[in-house]
PyMOL Python script that loads the backbone (N, CA, C, O; Angstrom):
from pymol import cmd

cmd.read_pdbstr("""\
ATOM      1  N   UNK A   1     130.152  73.532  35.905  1.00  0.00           N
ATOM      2  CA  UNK A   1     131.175  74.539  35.682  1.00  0.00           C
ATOM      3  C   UNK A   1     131.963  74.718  36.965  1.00  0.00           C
ATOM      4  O   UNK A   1     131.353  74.894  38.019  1.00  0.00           O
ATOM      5  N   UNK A   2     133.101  74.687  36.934  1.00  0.00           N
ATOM      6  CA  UNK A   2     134.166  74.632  37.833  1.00  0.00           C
ATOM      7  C   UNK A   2     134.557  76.262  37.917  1.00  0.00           C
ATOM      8  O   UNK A   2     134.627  76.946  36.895  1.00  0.00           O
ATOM      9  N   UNK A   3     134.785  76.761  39.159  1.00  0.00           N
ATOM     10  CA  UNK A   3     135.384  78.640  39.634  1.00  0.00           C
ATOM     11  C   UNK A   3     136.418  78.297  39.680  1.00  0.00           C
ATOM     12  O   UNK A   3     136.863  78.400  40.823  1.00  0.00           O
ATOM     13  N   UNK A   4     137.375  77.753  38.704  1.00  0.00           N
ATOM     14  CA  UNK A   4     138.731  77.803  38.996  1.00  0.00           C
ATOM     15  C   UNK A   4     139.479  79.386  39.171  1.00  0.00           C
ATOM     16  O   UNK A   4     138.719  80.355  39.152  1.00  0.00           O
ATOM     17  N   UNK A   5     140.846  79.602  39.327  1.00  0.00           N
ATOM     18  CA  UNK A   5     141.243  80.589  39.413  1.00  0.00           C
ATOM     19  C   UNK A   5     141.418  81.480  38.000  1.00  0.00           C
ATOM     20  O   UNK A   5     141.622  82.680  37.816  1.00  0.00           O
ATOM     21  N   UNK A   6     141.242  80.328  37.076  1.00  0.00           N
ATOM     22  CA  UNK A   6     141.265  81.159  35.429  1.00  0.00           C
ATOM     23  C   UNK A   6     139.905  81.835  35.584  1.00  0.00           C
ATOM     24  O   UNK A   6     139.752  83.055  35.649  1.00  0.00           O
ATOM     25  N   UNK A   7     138.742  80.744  35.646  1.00  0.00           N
ATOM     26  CA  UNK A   7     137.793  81.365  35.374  1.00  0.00           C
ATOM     27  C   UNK A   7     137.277  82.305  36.120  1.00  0.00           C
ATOM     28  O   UNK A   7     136.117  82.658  35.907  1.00  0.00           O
ATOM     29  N   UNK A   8     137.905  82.791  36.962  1.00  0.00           N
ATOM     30  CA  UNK A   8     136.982  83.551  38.346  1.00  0.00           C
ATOM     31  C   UNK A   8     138.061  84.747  37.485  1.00  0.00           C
ATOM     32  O   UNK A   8     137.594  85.882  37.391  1.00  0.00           O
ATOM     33  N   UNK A   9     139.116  84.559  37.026  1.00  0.00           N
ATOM     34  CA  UNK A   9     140.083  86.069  36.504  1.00  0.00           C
ATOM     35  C   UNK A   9     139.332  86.687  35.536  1.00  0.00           C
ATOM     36  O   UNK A   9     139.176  87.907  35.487  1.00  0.00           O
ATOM     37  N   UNK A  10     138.792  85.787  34.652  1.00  0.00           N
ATOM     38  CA  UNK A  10     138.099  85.696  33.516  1.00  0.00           C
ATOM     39  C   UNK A  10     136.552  86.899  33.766  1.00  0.00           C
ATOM     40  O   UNK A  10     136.153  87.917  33.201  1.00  0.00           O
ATOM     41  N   UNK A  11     136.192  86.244  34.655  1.00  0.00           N
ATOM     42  CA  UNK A  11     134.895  86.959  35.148  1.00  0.00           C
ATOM     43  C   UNK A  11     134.982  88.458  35.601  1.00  0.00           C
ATOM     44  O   UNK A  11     134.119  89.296  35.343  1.00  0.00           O
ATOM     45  N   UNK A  12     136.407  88.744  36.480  1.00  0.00           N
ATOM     46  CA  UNK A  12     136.282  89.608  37.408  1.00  0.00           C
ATOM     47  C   UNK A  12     136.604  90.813  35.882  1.00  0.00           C
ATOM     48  O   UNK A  12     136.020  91.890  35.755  1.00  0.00           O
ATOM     49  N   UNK A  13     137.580  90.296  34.956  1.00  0.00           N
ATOM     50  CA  UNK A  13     138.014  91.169  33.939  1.00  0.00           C
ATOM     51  C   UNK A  13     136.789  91.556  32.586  1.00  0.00           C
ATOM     52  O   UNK A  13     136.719  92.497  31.795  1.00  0.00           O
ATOM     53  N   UNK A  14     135.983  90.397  32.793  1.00  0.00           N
ATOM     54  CA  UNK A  14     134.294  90.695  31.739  1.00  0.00           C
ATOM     55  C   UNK A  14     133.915  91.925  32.629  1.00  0.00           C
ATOM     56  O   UNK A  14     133.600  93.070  32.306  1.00  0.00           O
ATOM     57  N   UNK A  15     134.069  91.217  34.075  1.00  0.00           N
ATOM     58  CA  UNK A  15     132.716  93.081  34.645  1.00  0.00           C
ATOM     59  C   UNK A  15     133.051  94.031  34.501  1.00  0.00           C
ATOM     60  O   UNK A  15     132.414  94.991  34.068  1.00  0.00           O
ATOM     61  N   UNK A  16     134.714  93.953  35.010  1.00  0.00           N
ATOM     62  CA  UNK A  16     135.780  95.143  34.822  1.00  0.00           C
ATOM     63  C   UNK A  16     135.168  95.829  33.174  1.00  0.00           C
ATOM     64  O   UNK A  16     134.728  96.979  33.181  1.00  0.00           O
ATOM     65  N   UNK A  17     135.190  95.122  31.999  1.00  0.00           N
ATOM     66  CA  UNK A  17     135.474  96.042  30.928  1.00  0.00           C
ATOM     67  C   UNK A  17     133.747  96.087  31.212  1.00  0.00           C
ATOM     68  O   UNK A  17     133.300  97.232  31.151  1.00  0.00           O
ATOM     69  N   UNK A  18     132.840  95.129  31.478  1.00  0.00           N
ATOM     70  CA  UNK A  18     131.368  95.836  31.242  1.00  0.00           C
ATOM     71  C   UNK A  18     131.207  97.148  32.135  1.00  0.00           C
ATOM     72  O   UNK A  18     130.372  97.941  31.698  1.00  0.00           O
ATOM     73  N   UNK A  19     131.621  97.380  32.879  1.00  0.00           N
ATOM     74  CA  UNK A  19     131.488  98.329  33.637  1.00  0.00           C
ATOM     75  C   UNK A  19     131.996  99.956  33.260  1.00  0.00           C
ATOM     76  O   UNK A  19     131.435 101.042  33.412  1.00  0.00           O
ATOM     77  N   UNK A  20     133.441  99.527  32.648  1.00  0.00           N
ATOM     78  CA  UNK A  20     133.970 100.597  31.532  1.00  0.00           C
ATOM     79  C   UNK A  20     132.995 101.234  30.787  1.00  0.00           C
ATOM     80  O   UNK A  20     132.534 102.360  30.971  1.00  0.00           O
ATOM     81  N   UNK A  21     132.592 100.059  29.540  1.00  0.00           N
ATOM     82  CA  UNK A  21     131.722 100.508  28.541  1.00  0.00           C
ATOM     83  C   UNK A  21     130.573 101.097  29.332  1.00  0.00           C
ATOM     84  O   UNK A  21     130.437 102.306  29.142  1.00  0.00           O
ATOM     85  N   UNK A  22     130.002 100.731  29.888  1.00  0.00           N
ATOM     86  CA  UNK A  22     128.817 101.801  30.606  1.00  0.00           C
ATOM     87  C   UNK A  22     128.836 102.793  31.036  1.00  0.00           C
ATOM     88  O   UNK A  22     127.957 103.610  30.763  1.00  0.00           O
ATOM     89  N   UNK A  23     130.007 103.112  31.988  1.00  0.00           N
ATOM     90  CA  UNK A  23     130.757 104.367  32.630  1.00  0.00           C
ATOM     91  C   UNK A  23     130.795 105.089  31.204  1.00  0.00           C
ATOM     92  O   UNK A  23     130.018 105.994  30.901  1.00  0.00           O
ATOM     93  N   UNK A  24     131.421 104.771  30.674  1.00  0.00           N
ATOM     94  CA  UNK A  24     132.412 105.533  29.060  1.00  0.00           C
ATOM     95  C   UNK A  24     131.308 106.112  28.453  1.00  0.00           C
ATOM     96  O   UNK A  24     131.333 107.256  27.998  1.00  0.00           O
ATOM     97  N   UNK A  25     130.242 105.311  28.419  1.00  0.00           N
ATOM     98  CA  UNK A  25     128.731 105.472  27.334  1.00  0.00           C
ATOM     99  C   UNK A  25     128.232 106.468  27.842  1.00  0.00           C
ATOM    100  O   UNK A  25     128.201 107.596  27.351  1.00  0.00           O
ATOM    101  N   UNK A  26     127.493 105.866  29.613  1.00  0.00           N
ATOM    102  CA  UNK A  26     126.751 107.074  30.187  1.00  0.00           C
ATOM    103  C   UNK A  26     127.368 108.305  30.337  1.00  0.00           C
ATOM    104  O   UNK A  26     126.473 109.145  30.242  1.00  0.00           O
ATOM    105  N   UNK A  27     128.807 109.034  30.587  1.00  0.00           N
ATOM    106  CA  UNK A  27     129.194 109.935  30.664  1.00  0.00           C
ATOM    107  C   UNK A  27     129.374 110.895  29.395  1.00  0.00           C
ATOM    108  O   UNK A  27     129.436 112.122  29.318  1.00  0.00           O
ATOM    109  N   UNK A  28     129.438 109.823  28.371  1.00  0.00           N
ATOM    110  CA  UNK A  28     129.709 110.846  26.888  1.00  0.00           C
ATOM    111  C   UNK A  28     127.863 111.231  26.681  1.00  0.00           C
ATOM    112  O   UNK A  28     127.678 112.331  26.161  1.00  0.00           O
ATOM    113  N   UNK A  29     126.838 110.601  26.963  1.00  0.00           N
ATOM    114  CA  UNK A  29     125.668 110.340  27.097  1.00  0.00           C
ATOM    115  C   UNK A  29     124.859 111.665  27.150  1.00  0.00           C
ATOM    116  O   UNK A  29     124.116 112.378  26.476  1.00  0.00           O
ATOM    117  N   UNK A  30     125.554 111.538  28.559  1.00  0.00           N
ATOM    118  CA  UNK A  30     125.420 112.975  29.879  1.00  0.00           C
ATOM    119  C   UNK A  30     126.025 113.957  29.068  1.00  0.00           C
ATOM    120  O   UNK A  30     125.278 114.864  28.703  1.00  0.00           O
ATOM    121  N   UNK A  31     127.041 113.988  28.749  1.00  0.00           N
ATOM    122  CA  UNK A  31     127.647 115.198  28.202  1.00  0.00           C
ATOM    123  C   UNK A  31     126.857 115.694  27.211  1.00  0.00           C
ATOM    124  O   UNK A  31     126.036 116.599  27.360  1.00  0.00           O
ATOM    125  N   UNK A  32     127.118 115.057  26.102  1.00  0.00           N
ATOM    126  CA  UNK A  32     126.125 115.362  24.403  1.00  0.00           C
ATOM    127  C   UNK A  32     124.505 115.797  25.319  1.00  0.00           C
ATOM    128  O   UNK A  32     124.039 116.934  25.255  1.00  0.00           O
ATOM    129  N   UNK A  33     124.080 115.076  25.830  1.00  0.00           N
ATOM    130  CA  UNK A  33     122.592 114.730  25.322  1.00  0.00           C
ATOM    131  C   UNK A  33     122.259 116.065  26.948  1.00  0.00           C
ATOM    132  O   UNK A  33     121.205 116.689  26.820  1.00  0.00           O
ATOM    133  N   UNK A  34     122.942 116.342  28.029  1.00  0.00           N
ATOM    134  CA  UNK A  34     121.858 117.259  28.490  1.00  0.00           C
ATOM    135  C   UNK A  34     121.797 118.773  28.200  1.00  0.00           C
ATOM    136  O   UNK A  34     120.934 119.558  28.594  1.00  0.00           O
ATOM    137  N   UNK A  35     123.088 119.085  27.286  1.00  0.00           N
ATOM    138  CA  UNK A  35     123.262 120.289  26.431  1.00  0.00           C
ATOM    139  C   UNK A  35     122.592 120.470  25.197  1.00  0.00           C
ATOM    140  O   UNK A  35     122.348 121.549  24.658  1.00  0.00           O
ATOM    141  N   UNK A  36     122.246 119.057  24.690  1.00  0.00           N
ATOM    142  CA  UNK A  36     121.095 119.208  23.553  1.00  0.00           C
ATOM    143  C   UNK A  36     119.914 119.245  24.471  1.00  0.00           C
ATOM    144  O   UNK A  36     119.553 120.408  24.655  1.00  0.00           O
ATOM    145  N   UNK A  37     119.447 118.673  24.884  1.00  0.00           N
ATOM    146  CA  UNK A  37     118.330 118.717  25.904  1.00  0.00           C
ATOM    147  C   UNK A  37     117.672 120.136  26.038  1.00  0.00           C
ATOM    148  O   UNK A  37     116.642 120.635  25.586  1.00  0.00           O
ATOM    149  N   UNK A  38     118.829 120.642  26.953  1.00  0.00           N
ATOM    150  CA  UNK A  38     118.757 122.240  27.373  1.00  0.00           C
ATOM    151  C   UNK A  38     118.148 122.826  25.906  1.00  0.00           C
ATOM    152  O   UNK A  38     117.135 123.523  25.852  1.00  0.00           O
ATOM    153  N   UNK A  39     118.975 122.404  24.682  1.00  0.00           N
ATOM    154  CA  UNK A  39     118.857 123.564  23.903  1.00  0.00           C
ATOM    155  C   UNK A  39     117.319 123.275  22.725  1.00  0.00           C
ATOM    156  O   UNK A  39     116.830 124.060  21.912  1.00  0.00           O
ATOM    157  N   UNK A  40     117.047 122.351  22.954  1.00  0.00           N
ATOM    158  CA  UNK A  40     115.811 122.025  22.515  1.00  0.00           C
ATOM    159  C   UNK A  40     114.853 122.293  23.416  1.00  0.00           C
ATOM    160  O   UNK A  40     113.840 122.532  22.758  1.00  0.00           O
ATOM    161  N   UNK A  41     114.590 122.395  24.697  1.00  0.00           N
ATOM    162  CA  UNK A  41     113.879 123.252  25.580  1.00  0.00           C
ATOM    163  C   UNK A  41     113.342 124.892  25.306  1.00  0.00           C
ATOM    164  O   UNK A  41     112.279 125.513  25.316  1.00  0.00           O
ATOM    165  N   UNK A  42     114.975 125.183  25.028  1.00  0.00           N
ATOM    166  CA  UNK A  42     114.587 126.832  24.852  1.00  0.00           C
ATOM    167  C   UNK A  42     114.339 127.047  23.525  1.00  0.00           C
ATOM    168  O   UNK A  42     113.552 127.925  23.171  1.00  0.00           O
ATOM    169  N   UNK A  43     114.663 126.655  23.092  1.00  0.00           N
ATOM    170  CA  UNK A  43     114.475 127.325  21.284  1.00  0.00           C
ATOM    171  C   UNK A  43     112.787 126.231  21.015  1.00  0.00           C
ATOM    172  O   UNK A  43     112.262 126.093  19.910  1.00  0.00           O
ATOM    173  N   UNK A  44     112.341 125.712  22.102  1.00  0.00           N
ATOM    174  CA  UNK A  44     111.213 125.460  21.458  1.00  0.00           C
ATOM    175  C   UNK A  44     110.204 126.615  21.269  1.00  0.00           C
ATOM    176  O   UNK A  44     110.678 127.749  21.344  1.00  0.00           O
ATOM    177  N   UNK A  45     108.461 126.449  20.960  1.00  0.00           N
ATOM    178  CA  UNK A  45     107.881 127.234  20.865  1.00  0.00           C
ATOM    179  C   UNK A  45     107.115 128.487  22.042  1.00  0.00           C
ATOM    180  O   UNK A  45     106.708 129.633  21.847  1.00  0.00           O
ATOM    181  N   UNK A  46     107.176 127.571  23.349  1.00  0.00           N
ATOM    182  CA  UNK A  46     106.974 128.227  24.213  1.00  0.00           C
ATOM    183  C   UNK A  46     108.218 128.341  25.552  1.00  0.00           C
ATOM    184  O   UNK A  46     108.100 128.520  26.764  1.00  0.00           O
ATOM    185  N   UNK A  47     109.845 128.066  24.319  1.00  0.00           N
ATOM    186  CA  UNK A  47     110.684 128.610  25.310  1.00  0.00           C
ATOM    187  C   UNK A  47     111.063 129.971  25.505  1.00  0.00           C
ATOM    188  O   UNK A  47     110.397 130.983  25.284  1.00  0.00           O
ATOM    189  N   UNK A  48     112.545 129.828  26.073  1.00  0.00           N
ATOM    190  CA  UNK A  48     113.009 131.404  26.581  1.00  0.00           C
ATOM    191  C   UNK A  48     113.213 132.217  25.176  1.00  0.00           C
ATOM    192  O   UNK A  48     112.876 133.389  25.008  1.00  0.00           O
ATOM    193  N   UNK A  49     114.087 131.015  23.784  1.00  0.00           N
ATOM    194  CA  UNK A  49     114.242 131.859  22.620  1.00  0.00           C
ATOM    195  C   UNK A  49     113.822 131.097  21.647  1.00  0.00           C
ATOM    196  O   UNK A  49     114.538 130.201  21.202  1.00  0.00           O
ATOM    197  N   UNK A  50     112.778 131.309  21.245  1.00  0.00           N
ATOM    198  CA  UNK A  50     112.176 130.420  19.968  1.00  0.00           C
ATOM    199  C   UNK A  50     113.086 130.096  19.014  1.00  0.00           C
ATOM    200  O   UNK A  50     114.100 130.787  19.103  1.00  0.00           O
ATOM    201  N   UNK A  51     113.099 129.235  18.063  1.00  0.00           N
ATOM    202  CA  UNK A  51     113.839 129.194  16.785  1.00  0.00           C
ATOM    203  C   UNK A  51     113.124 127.767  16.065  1.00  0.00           C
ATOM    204  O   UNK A  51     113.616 126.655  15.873  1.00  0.00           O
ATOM    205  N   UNK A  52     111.950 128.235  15.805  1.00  0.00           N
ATOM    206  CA  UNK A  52     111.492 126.589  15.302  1.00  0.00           C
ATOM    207  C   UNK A  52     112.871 126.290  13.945  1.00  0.00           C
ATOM    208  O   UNK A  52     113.355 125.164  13.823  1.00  0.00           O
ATOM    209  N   UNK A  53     113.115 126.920  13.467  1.00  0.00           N
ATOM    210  CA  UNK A  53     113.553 125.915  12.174  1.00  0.00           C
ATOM    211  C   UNK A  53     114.838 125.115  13.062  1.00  0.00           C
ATOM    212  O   UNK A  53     115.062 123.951  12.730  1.00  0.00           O
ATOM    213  N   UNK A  54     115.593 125.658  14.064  1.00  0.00           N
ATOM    214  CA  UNK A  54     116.794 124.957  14.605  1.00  0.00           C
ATOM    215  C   UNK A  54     116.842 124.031  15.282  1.00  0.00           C
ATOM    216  O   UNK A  54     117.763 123.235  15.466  1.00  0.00           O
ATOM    217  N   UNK A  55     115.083 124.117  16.014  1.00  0.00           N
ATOM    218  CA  UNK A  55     114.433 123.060  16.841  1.00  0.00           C
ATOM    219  C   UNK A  55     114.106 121.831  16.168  1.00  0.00           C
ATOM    220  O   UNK A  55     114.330 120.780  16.768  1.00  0.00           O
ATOM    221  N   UNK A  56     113.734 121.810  15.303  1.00  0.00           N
ATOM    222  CA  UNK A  56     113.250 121.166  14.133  1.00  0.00           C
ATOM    223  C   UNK A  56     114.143 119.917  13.755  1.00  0.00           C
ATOM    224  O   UNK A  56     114.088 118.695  13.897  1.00  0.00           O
ATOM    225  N   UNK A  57     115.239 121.125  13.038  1.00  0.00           N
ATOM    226  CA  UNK A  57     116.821 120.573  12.583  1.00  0.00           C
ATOM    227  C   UNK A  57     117.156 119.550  13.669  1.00  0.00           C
ATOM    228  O   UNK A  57     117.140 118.360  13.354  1.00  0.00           O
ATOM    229  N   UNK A  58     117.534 120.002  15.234  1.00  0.00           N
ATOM    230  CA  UNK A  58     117.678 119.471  16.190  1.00  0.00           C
ATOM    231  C   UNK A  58     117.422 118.355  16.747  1.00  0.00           C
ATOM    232  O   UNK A  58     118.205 117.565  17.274  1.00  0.00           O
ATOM    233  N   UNK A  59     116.037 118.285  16.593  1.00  0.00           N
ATOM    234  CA  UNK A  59     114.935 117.152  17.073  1.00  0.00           C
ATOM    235  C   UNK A  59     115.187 115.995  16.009  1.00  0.00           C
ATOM    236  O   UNK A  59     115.246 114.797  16.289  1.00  0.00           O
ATOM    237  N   UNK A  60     115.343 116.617  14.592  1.00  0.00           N
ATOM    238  CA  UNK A  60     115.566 115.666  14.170  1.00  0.00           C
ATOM    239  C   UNK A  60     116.548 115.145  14.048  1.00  0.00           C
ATOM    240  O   UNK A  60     116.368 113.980  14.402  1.00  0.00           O
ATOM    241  N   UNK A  61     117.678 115.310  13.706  1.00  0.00           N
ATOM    242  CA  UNK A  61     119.204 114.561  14.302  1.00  0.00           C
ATOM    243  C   UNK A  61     118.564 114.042  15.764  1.00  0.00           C
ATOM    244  O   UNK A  61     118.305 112.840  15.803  1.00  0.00           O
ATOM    245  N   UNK A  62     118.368 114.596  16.613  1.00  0.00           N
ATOM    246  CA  UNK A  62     118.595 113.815  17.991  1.00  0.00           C
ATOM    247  C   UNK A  62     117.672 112.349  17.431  1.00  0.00           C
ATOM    248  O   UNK A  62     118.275 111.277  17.377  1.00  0.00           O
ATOM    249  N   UNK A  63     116.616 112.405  17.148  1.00  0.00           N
ATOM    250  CA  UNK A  63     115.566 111.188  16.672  1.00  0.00           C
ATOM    251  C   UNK A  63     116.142 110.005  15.936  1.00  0.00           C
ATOM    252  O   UNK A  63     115.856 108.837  16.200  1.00  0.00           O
ATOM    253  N   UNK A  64     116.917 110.369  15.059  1.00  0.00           N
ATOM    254  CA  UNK A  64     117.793 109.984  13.933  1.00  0.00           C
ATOM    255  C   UNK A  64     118.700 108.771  15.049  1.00  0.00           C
ATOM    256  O   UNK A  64     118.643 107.542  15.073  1.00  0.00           O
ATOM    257  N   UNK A  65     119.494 109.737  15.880  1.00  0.00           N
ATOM    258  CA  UNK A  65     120.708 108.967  16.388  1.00  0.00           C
ATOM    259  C   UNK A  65     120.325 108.485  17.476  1.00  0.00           C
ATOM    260  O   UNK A  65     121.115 108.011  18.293  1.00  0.00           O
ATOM    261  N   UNK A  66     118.638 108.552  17.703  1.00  0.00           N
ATOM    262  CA  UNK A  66     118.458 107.761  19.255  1.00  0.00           C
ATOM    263  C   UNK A  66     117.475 106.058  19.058  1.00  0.00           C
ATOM    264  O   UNK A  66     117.109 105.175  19.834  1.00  0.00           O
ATOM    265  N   UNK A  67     117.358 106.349  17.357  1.00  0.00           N
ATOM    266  CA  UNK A  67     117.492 104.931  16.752  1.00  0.00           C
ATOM    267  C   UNK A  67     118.191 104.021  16.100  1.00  0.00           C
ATOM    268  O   UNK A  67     117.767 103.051  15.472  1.00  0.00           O
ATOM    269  N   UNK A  68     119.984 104.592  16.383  1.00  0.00           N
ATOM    270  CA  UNK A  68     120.660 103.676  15.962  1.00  0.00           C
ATOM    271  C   UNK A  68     120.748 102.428  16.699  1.00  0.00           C
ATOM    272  O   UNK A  68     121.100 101.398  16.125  1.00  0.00           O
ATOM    273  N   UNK A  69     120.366 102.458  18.283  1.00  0.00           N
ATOM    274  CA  UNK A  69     121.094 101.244  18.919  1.00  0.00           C
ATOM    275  C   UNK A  69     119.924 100.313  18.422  1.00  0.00           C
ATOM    276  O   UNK A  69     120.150  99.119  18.230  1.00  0.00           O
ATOM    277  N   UNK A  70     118.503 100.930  18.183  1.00  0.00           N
ATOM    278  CA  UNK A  70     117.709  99.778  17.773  1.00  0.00           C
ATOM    279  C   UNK A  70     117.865  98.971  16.316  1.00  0.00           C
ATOM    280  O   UNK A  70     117.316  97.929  15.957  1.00  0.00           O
ATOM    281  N   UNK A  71     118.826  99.843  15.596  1.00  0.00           N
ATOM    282  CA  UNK A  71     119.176  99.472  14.177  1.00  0.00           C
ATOM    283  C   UNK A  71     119.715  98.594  14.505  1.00  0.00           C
ATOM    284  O   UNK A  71     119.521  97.478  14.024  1.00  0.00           O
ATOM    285  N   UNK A  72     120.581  98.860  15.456  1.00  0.00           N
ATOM    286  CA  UNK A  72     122.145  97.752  15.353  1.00  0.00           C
ATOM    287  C   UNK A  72     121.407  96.412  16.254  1.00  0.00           C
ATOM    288  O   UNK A  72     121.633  95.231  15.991  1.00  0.00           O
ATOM    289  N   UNK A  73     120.571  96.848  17.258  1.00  0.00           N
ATOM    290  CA  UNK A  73     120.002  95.329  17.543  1.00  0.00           C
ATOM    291  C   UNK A  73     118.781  94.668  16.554  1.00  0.00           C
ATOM    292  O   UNK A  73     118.359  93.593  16.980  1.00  0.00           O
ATOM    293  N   UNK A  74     118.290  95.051  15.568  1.00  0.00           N
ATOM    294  CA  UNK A  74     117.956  94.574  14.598  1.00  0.00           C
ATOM    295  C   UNK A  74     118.404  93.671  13.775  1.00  0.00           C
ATOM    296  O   UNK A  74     117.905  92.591  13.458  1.00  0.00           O
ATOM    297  N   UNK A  75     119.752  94.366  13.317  1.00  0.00           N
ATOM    298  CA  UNK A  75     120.738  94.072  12.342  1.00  0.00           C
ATOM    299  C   UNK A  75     120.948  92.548  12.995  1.00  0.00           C
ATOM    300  O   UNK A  75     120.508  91.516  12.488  1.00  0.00           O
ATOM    301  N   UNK A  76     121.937  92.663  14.585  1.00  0.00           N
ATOM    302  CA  UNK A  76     122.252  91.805  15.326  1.00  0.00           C
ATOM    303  C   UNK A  76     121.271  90.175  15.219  1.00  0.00           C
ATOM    304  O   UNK A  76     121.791  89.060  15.190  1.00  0.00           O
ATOM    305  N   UNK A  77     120.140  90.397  15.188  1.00  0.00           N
ATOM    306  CA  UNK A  77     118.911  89.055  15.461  1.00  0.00           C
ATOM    307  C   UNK A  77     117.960  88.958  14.124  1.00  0.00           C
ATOM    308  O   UNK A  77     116.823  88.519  13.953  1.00  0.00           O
ATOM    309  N   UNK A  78     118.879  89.531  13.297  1.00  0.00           N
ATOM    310  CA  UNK A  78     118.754  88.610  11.550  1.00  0.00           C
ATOM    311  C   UNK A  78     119.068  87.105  11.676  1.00  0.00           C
ATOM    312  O   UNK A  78     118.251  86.338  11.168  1.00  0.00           O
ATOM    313  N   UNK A  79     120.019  86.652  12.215  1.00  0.00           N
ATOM    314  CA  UNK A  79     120.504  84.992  12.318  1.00  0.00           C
ATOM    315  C   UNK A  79     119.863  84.990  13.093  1.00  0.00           C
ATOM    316  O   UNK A  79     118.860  84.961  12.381  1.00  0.00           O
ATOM    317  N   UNK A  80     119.433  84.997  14.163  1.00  0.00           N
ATOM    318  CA  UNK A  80     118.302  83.916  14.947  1.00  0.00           C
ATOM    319  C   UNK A  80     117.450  84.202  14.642  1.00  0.00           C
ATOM    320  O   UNK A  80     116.659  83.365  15.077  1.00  0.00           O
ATOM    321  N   UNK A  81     116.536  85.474  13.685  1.00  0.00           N
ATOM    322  CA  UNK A  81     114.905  85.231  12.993  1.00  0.00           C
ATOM    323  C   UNK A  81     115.295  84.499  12.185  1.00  0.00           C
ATOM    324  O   UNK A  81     114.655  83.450  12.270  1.00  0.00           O
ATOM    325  N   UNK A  82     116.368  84.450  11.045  1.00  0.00           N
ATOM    326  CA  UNK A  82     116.341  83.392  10.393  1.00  0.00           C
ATOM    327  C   UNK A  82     115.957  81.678  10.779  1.00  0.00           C
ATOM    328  O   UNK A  82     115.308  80.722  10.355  1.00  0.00           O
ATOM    329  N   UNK A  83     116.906  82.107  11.935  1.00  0.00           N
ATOM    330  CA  UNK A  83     117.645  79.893  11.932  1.00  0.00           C
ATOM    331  C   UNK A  83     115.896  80.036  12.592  1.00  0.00           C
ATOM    332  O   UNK A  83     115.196  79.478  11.747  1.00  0.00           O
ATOM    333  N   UNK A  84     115.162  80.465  13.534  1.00  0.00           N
ATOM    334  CA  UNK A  84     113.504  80.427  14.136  1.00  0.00           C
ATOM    335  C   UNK A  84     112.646  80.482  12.831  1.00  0.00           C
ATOM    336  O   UNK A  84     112.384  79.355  12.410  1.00  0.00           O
ATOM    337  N   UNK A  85     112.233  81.327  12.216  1.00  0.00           N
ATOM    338  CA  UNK A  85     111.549  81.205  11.125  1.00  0.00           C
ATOM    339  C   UNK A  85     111.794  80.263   9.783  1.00  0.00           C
ATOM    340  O   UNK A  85     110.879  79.853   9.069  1.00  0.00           O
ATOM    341  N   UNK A  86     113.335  79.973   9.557  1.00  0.00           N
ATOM    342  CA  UNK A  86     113.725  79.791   8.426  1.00  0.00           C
ATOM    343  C   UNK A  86     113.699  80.323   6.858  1.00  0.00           C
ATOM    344  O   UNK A  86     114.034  79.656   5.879  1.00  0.00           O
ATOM    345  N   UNK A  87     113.214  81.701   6.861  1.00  0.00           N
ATOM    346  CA  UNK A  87     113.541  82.869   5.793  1.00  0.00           C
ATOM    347  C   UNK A  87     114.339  83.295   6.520  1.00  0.00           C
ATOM    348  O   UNK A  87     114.986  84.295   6.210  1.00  0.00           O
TER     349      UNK A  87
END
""", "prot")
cmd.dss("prot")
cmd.show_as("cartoon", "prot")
cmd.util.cbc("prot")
cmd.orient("prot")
């Protein structure tokens, strides 16, 4: 493989956007998730304001949506269990 000047543009603009998407992810991340955090803390059973049924509610959405990325890499490595196994 040759570093020509395409491919070295090529590269510098992959990290550029990988770097985006991570920035973009972890900050919306941070935002959502340490205000749920907080609020599943206190409304637990031995927090500042109890509320099991909201905790509950809570926990479960958060559970829910903290197994989508494993869905989607599931989904993703259907064609290579296939073409490896052949089912």
């Amino acid at each position: 493989m040759t570093f020509d000047a395409t491919t070295i543009k090529m590269l510098l603009e992959g990290i550029r956007d990988t770097l985006y998407m991570v920035l973009a992810s972890s900050a919306i991340s941070y935002i959502l998730g340490i205000p749920l955090g907080i609020l599943l803390v206190v409304t637990d059973k031995d927090g500042i304001r109890p509320f099991p049924i909201f905790q509950k509610v809570l926990g479960l959405a958060i559970n829910l949506l903290r197994s989508v990325p494993f869905i989607i890499l599931l989904i993703m490595m259907l064609p290579c269990t296939r073409f490896l196994v052949g089912t």
